[in-house]
KEKOL-463169 format. One record per residue: residue in three letters; x, y, z of N, C-alpha, C, O in turn. Coordinates in pm, whole numbers, plus 50000, padded with zeros to 5 digits. Layout:
# KEKOL-463169
Ala X Y Z X Y Z X Y Z X Y Z
...
# end
This chain:
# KEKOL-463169
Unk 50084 49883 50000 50000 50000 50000 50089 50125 50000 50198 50119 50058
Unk 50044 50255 49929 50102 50338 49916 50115 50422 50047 50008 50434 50107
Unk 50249 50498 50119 50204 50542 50264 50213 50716 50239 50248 50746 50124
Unk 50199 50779 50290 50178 50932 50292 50297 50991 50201 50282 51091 50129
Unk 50367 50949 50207 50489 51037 50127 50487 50970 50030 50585 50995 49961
Unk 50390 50856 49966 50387 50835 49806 50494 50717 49795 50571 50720 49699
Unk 50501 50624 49880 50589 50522 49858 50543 50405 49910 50488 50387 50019
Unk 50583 50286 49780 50502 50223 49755 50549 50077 49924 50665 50035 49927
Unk 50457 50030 50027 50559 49998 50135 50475 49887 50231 50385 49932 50302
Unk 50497 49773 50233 50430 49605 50267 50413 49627 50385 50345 49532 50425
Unk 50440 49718 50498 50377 49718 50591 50305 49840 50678 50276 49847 50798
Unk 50286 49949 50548 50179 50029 50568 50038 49945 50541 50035 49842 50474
Unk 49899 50020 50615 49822 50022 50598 49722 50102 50634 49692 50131 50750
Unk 49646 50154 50492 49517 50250 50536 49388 50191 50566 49386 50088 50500
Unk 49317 50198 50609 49186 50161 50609 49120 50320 50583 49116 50408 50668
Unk 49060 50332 50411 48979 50434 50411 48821 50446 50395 48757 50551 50385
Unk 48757 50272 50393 48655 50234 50335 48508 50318 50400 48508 50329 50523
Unk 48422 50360 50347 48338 50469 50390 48375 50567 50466 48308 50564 50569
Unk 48469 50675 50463 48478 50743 50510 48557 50718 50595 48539 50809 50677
Unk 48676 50622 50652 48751 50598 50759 48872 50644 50699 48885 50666 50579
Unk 48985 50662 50810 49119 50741 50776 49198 50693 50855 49296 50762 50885
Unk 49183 50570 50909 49279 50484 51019 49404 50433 50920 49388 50367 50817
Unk 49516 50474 50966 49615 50424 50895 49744 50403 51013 49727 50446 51127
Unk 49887 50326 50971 49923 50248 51064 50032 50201 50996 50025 50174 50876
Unk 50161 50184 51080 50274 50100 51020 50300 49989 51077 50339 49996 51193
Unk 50291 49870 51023 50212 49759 51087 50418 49668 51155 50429 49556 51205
Unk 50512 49748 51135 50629 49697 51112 50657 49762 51301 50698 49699 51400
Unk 50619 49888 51288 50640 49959 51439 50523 49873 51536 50552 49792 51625
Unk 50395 49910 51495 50312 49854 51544 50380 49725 51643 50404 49725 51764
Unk 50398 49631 51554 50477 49490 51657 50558 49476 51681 50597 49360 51694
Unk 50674 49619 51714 50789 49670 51827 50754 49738 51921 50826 49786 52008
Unk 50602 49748 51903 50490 49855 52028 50581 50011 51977 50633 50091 52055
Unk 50580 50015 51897 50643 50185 51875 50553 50291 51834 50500 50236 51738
Unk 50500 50406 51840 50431 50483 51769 50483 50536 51669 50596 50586 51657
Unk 50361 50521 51559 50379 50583 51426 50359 50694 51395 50278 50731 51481
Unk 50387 50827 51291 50335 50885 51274 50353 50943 51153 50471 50915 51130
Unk 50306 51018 51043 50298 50977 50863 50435 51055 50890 50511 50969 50845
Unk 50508 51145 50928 50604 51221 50947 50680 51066 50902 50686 51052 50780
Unk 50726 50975 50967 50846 50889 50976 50811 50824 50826 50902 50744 50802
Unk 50720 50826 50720 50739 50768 50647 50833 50830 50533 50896 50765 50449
Unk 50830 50946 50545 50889 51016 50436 51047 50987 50486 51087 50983 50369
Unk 51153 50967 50552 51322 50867 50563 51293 50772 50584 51391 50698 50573
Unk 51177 50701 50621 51198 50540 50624 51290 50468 50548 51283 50484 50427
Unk 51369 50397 50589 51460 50304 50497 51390 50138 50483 51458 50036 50483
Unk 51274 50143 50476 51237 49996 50460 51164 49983 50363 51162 49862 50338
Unk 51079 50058 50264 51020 50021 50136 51197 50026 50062 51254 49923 50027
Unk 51236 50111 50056 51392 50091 49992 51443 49914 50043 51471 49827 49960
Unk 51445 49899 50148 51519 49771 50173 51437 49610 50106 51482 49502 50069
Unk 51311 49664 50117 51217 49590 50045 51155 49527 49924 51090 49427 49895
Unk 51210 49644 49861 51244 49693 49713 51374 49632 49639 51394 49586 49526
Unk 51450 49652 49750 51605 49589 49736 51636 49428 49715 51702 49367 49630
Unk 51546 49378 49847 51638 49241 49896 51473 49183 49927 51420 49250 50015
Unk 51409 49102 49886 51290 49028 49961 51319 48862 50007 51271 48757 49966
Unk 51414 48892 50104 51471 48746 50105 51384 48713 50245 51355 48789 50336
Unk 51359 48594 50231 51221 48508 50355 51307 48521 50469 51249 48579 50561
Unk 51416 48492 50493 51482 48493 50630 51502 48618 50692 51489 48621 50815
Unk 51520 48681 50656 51547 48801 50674 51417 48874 50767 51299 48867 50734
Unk 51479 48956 50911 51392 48972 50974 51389 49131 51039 51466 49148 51133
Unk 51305 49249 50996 51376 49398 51036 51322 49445 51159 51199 49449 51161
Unk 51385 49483 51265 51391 49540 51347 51385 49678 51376 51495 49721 51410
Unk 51286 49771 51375 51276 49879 51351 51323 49944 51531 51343 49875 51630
Unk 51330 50108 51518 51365 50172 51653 51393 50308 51623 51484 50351 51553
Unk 51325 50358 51671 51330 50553 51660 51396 50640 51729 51385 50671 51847
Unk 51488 50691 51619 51598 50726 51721 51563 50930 51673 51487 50959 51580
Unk 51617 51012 51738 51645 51157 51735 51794 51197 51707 51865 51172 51804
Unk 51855 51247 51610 52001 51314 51601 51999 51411 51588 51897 51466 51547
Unk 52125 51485 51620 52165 51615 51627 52174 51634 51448 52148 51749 51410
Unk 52198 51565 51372 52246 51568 51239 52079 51588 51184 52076 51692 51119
Unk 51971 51538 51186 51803 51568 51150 51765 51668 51223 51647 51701 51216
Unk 51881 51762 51334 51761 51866 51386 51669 51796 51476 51556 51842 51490
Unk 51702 51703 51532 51631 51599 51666 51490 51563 51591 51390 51579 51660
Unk 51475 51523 51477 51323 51491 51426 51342 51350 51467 51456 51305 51481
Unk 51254 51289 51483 51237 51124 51472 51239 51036 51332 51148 51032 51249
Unk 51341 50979 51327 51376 50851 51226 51389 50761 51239 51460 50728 51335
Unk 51319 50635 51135 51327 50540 51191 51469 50471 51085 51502 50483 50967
Unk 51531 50385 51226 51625 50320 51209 51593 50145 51242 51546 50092 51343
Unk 51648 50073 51091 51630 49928 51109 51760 49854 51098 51859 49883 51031
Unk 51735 49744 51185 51824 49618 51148 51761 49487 51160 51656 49447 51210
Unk 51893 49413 51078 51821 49327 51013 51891 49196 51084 51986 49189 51163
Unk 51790 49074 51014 51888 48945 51142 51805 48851 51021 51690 48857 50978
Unk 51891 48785 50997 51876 48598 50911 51853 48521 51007 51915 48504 51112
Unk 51743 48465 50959 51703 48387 51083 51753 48244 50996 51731 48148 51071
Unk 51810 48198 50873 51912 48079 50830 52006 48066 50866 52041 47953 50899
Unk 52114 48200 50882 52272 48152 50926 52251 48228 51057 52351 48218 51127
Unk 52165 48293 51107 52139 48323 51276 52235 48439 51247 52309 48410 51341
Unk 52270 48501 51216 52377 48611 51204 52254 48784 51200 52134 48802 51177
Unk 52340 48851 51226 52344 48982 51198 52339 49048 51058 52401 48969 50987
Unk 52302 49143 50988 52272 49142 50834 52347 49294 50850 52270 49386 50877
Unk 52469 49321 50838 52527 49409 50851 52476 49507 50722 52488 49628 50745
Unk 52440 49484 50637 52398 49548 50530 52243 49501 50479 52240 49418 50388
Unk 52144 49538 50522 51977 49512 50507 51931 49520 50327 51850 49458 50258
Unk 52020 49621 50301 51963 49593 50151 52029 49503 50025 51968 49461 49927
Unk 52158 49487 50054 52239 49351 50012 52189 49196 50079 52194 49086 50025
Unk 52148 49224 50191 52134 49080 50284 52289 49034 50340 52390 49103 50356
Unk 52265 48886 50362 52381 48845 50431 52465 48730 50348 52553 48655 50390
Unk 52415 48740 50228 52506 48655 50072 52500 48528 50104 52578 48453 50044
Unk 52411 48473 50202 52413 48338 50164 52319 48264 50069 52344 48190 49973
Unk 52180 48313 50133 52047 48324 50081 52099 48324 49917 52113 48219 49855
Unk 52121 48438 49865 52143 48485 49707 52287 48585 49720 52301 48706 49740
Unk 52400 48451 49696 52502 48514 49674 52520 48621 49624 52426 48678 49569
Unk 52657 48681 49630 52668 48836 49525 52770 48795 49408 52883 48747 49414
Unk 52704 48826 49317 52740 48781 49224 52897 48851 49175 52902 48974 49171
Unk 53039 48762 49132 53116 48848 49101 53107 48960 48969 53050 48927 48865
Unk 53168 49092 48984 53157 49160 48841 53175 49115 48755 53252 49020 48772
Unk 53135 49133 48617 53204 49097 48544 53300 49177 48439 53298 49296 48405
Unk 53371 49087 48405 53510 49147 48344 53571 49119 48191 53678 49171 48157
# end
């Protein structure tokens, strides 16, 4: 579903059916975090989504404030393979086991 800032993202959802305007990020939602359409516009997870749709792969969202945004709220994810149990140091590559990286070619 498309979320407020026009991007296209698997765990937004609106409900607008007769007149309703309940909408919701269903990814914060089950980290108990509050949402609000503000965080969709830096979200890094329709990008990561877009990127890598690998089944193991599991994102961990968390809202952090920096001095570098002017203290706005962003959300920050990480990621965890739940195949090789590891850490996904890079969320939109994955962790190369799943779907190796392919060498350049030359």
């Amino acid at each position: 579903m498309r979320t407020p800032s026009g991007i296209e993202c698997t765990y937004f959802y609106g409900d607008y059916f007769r007149g309703r305007n309940h909408e919701e990020c269903r990814l914060l939602m089950k980290s108990s975090l509050k949402w609000v359409p503000e965080l969709c516009r830096t979200c890094p997870v329709p990008s990561i989504t877009r990127a890598n749709a690998c089944q193991y792969m599991v994102l961990s969202p968390s809202i952090k404030r920096s001095a570098v945004t002017l203290f706005k709220p962003r959300v920050i994810v990480t990621a965890f393979c739940e195949k090789t149990l590891r850490k996904v140091a890079e969320p939109h590559i994955g962790c190369g086991e799943c779907h190796p990286i392919m060498p350049s070619l030359k």
